[in-house]
Structures are given as C-alpha cells and as structure tokens.
N, C-alpha and C positions, 0 to 999 in steps of 0.2 A: 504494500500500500504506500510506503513512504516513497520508494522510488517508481510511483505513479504519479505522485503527487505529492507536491509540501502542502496541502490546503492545510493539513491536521495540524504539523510542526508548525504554522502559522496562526492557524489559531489558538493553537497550545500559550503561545508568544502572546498573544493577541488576550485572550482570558488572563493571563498572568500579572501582567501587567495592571490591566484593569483592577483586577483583584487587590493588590500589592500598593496601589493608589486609594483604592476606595476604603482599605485599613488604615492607611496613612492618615486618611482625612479625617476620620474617623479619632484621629490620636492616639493610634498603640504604635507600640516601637516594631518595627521590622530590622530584622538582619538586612545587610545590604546584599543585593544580588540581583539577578534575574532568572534564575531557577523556580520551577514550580513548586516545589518545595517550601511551603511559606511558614516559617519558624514566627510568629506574636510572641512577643519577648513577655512576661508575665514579673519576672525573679522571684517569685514568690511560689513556693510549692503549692501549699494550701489554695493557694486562688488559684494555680494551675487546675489543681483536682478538681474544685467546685466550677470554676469556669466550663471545663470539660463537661461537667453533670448538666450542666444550667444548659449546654450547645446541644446535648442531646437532646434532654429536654424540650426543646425547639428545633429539637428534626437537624438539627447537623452535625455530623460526627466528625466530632476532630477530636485528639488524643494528647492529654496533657505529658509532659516528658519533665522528670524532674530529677533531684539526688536518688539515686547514684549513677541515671542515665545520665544527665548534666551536669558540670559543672554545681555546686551549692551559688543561689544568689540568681543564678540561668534560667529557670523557670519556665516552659513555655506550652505554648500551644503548637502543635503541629500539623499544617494541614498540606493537602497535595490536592492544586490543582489540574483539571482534565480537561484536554479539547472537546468535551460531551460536556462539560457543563455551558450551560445556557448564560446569559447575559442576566437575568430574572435568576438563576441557582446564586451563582454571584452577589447580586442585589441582598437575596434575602439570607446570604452567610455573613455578609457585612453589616447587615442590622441586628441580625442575631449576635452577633459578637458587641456593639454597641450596645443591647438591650441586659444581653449578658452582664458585661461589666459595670452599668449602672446598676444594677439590681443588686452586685455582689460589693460595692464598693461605699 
C-alpha cells in the first residue's frame, strides 16, 4: 500500500500535526517532535493514572506511563496517532483531555 501511495504517510503527517497543535492550544506540554507518538507530559504519576481513568471514561484510550517506566517527575500520557483517525476523533480527544484535566485539577 505504501509504495502505491503516500496518501496514508500523508495523512499520518497531516492528523499529527493537527493533533500535537490542538494539545498545544489547549496548554499541556508536549515533547518536541513530529512523530505520532504523542507523549502529554503530566510529571505527576497520580494525575497520570486518574487522567488515564477520567480519558477512558470519555471513550479515549490513552495509557498513563509512569515510575519505573519513566523517569520519576516524567509522568505522562501516551497516545499514538493513526491515518484512520478522523479530523472529528481528533477534535473530541482534544477536548476530552481539556475536560479531563479540569475536572482533575
């Protein structure tokens, strides 16, 4: 598929991006990159775990990673975005993380 087409690896690029801004705006710290791989820096274990509960709770799975996977202080969320997800998946992972951490904070 890849070598019929970049559509995918473009929109891979094209979702990521998007995503990695719309956390920005939102004000949580991201790692710097452009890998789909989207690490939301947390430093706090505890709010890693509940965060993660609260994301599922609201239909998004993303997986808190904390001591002894990280660093102590590293804290974070870890998500992986996909050329399937939608522009609308996107939207409401970014709010969900926004509603998340006001509720928890």
């Amino acid at each position: 598929m890849l070598s019929a087409s970049t559509r995918f690896r473009y929109r891979l690029e094209v979702n990521t991006r998007y995503f990695r801004e719309g956390l920005r705006s939102a004000g949580f710290e991201l790692n710097d990159g452009d890998h789909p791989l989207v690490p939301v820096m947390l430093g706090d274990a505890t709010l890693a775990q509940a965060m993660s509960q609260r994301l599922l709770e609201l239909g998004i799975y993303a997986n808190g990673f904390f001591f002894p996977v990280v660093p102590r202080g590293k804290a974070r969320i870890r998500t992986q975005i996909s050329a399937a997800h939608t522009r609308e998946d996107l939207d409401r992972a970014i709010a969900a993380f926004a509603q998340a951490r006001s509720e928890l904070q």
